[in-house]
N, C-alpha and C positions, 0 to 999 in steps of 0.2 A: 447653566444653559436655560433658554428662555422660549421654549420650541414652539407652546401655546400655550401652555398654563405660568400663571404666577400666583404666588400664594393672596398677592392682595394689590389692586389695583385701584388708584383714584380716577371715580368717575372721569372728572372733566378740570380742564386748565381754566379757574375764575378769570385769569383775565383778560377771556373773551367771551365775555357773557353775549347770549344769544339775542339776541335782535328779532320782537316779532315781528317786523317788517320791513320792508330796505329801505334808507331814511333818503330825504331829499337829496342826502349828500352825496350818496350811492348811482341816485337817479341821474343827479346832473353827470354822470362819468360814465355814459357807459360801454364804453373801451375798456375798464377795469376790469382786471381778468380774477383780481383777489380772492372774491369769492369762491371762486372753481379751486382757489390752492389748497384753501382751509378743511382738510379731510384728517384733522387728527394725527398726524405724520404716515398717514397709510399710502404706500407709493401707489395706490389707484387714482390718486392726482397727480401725478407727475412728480414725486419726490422721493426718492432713496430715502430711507429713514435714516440716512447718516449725513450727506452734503448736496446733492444732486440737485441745485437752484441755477434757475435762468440756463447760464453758462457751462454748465458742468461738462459738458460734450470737447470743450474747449481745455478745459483742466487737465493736466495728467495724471492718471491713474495714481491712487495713493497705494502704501504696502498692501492694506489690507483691503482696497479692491482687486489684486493683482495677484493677491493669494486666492481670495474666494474664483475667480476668472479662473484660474488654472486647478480648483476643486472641480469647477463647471466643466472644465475639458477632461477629466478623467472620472465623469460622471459614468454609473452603469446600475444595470437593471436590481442588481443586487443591494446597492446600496440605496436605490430608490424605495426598495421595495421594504428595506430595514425600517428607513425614515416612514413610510404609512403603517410599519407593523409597529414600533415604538410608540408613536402618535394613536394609534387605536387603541395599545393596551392604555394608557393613561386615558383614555375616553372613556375606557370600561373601569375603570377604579384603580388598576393595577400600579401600586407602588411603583415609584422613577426605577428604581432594581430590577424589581420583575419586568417593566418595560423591556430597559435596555437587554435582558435574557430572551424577551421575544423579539426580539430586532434582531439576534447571534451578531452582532458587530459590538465595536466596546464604541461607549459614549464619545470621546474624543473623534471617531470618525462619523459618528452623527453630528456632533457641533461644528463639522468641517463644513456639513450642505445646509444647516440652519436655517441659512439668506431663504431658501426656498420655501421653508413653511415658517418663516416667520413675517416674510414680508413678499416675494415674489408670487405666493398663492393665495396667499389672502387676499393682496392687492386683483391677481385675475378674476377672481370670485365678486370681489366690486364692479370691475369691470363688465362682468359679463350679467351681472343683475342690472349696470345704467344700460348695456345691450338691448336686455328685456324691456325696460323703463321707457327706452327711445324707442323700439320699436311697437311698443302696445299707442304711445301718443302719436306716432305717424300712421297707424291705422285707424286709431278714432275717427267717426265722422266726424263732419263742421261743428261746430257749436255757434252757441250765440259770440258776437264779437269781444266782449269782456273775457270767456271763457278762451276765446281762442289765442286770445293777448295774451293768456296767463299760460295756456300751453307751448307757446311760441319760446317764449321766457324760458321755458322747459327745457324745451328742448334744444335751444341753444347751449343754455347750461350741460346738459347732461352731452352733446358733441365735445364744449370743450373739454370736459372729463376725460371721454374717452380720447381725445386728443393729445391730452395729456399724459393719460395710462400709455398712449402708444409711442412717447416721449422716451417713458421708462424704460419700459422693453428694448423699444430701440439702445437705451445705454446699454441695456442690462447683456443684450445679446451682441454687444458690437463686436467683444472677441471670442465669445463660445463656437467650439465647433460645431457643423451645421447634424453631427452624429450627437452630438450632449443636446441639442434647442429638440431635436426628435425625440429623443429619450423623457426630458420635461414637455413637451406638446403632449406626447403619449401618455403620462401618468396625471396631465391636469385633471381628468376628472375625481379620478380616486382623492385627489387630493384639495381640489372642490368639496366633493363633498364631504370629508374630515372639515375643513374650513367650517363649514357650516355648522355641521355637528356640533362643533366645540362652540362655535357662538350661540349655538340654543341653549347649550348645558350652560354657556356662559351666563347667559341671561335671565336662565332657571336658578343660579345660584344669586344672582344680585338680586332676585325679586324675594328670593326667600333669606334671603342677607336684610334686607330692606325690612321685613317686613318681622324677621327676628329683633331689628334695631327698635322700631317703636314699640312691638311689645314687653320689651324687656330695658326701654329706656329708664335711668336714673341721672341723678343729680351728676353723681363720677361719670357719665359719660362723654361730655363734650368736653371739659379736663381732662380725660385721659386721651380723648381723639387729637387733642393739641399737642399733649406729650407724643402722640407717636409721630406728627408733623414733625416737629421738630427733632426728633430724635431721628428722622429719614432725613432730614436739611444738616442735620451734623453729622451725615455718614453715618449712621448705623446700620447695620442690616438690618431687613424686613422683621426677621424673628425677633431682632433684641428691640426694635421698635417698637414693636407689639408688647412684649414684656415690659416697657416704660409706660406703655399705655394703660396696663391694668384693664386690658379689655383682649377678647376674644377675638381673632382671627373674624370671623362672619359678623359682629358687631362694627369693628373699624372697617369693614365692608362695606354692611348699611347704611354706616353715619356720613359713610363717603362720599355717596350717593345721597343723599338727604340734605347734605351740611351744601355741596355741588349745587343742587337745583334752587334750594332757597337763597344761595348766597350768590348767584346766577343771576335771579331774578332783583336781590333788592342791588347789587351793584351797578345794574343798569339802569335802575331808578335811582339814584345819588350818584351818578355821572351824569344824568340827564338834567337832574338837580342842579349841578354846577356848571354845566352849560348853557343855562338857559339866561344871566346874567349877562353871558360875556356877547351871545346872539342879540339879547334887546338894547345893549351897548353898538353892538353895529349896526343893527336898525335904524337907531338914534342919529346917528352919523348917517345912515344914506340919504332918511328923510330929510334931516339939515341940508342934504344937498342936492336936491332934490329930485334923488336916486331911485330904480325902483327898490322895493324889499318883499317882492313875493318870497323868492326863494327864503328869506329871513321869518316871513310868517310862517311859512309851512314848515321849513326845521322845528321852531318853537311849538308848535301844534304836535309834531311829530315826540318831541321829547315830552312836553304835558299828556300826551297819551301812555308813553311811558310812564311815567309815576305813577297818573292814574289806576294802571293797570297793576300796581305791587299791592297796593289792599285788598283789593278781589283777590288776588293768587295767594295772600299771607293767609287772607278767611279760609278758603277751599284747603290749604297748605296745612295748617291746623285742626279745622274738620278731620281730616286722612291723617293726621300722623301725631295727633295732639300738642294741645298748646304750653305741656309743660317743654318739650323738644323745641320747639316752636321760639316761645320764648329764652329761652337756653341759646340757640342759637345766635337772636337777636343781642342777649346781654353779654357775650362774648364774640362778637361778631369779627371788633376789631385785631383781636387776638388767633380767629380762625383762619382771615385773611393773608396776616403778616404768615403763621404759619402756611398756609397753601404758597406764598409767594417764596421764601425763603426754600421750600420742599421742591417747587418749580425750577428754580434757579439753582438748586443740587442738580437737578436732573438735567439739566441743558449740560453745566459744568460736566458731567457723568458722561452723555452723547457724545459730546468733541471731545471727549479725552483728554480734560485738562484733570 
């Protein structure tokens, strides 16, 4: 069971490297709702982290939304209140054992409400921070015009979020009785704030995971970080992963987060790299005919600022975490990739239950 901790988590999916700005491509569409979907599978965009796209409202309920429905209707205070005693003592250090002894329920009817601290409160917790977000920018004064473009932008974004989040709920509540949606209304906050809790300690632990990785980096490390890629892409469990890796639990941490950001950044400069060919090729062609090609120069602009920008981030990238890591990273690059891709592609396979 997977309530809020795992023993070891990859930063971020490479292949969606981040984008420092929304490219012309994005600009010319903007109907596109894409953006607002891309929250990491956290249902405070509008997504069950199991199927809940577009249509789902339309689908019929699968076994196991139809089990967890009828956990939701025989929902009670007691075992609301197991799940925030469980989830605390694992905040305070407390072994999964000792937990489950402070909860007095056995584990089996804690992984029965899971759905609700693993993805139902987390996801309100988002919600209720874009809440804050939208309402701090709709009390702002005026600003200058630029400024206020970019709050507009804002704040549409963060409507359709919650738009979205209330997407969710709306599934999420279609058959809970209106005695179980009371019982979860009532314990949101306690369970807000564990949410939170646990993403600070989260975040205390990958800053001090990080920051163990480049103190203590060697040669075997980015070798062994690949072994445990792969050793999660061929089914292994976490532990025996680790054990292939010849590395520590908080090292394949750090490296995860470190290998994420830098390999983040140069794959959006070498996709930018190969598209910038195929764009001056249909330049070529509009002007032959004698087309306009703004949009075509400002793409290519937009992608040469990209590349430009991966040597400044390698410099700074190297200053903070050294360039023997640094280069390590780069001279296995293609090997760290195929791993993250193959470990991706485990874990999608994993989700849908094939």
């Amino acid at each position: 069971m997977n309530l809020f901790f795992s023993s070891c988590v990859l930063a971020l999916a490479l292949t969606a490297s981040p984008q420092p700005a929304a490219s012309p491509a994005a600009s010319a569409n903007k109907n596109d709702s894409s953006a607002v979907q891309h929250q990491g599978h956290v249902p405070a965009a509008g997504h069950d982290a199991h199927h809940h796209h577009g249509h789902a409202d339309e689908l019929p309920p699968t076994p196991e939304e139809t089990a967890r429905q009828n956990e939701m209707n025989s929902l009670s205070e007691k075992k609301l209140q197991a799940l925030a005693a469980y989830l605390q003592a694992l905040m305070d250090g407390k072994s999964d054992a000792e937990a489950v002894r402070k909860a007095g329920v056995p584990i089996t009817e804690l992984d029965k409400i899971s759905f609700l601290s693993e993805h139902y409160y987390p996801a309100r917790s988002q919600a209720l921070r874009f809440e804050e977000e939208l309402a701090a920018l709709q009390a702002s004064p005026s600003a200058p015009a630029a400024a206020s473009s970019s709050r507009r932008s804002q704040q549409v974004m963060l409507t359709r979020k919650l738009a979205a989040h209330e997407r969710f709920r709306g599934q999420f509540f279609k058959n809970v009785s209106d005695a179980s949606k009371a019982l979860i209304d009532k314990y949101e906050p306690t369970f807000v704030q564990l949410v939170r809790a646990q993403e600070a300690k989260r975040d205390s632990l990958r800053q001090e995971a990080r920051q163990l990785a480049v103190k203590n980096f060697s040669d075997k490390c980015i070798p062994g970080f690949i072994a445990y890629l792969n050793a999660r892409a061929a089914n292994k469990s976490e532990r025996e992963a680790i054990q292939a890796s010849g590395l520590d639990e908080k090292m394949i941490l750090g490296l995860s987060q470190l290998v994420s950001e830098y390999g983040a950044r140069k794959l959006t400069a070498q996709k930018a790299a190969k598209v910038i060919p195929d764009v001056r090729a249909r330049q070529a062609e509009k002007e032959k005919a004698g087309q306009s090609t703004a949009f075509e120069v400002r793409l290519i602009q937009y992608h040469q600022e990209q590349i430009a920008a991966f040597e400044p981030f390698r410099t700074k990238f190297a200053a903070d975490n050294g360039e023997a890591l640094t280069k390590a990273i780069d001279d296995n690059f293609d090997a760290l990739m195929a791993g993250y891709t193959k470990h991706e592609k485990h874990k999608s396979l994993e989700q849908s239950g094939h």
